[in-house]
N, C-alpha and C positions, 0 to 999 in steps of 0.2 A: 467458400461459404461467406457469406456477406451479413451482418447484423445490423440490421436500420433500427432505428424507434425503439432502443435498450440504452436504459441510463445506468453507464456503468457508477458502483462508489468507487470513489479510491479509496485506497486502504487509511488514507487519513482520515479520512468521512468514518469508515469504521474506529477508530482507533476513538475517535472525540463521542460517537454516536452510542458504539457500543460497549467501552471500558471507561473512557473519563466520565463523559456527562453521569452515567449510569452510578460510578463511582465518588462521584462528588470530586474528582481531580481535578484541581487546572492544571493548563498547559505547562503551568512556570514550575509547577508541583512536582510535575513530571521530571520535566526537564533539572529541576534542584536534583531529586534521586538519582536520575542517572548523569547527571555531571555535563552535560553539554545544554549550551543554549537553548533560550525559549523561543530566539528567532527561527530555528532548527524545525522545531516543536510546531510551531506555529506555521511553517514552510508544509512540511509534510502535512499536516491537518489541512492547510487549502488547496493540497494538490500540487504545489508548488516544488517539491521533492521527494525523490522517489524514496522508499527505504530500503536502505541499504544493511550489507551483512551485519555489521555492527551497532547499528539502531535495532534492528532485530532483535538481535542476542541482549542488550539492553532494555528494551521495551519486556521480550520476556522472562528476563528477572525481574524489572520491577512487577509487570501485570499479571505476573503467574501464568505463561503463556507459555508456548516452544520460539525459541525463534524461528524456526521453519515454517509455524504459522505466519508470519508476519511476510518471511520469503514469499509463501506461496501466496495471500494475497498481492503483493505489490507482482508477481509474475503472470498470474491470473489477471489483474488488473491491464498490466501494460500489451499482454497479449489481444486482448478482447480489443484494446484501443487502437491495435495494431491493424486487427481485422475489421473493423469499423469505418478504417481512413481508407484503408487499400483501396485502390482502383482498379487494378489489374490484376487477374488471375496466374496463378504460373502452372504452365503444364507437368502435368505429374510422369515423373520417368519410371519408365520398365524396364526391368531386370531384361538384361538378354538372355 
């Protein structure tokens, strides 16, 4: 299955879109609560870094969130981007 003409977010686009801007957070705000950089902060929001388990588990303690949510966007995300690029199909195998 191929997906042309779908603009994925990334999960930072969500992350700035639908809990900071919404929240009145900045990035630096964010990034002061949980203890790591705004260049970090700021990476992830332009797509520039994935997030990872422990940005997760961060993100949802400070934003009252699960971390799983955060997993399952940026998995959701990199899959979709995965099938977007792909060129080539691969044959699907049957059981003998």
């Amino acid at each position: 299955m191929t997906i042309t003409n779908t603009y994925l977010s990334t999960p930072g686009e969500i992350l700035l879109e639908e809990f900071l801007q919404p929240l009145g957070i900045s990035q630096y705000r964010l990034a002061q609560a949980i203890g790591k950089p705004q260049s970090a902060i700021s990476d992830i929001v332009h797509g520039k870094r994935a997030i990872s388990p422990e940005y997760a588990w961060l993100f949802g303690q400070a934003l009252g969130t699960s971390a799983q949510f955060w997993l399952n966007l940026e998995n959701e995300y990199r899959l979709k981007l995965l099938e977007k690029t792909m060129s080539r199909s691969v044959p699907q195998l049957a059981y003998a």
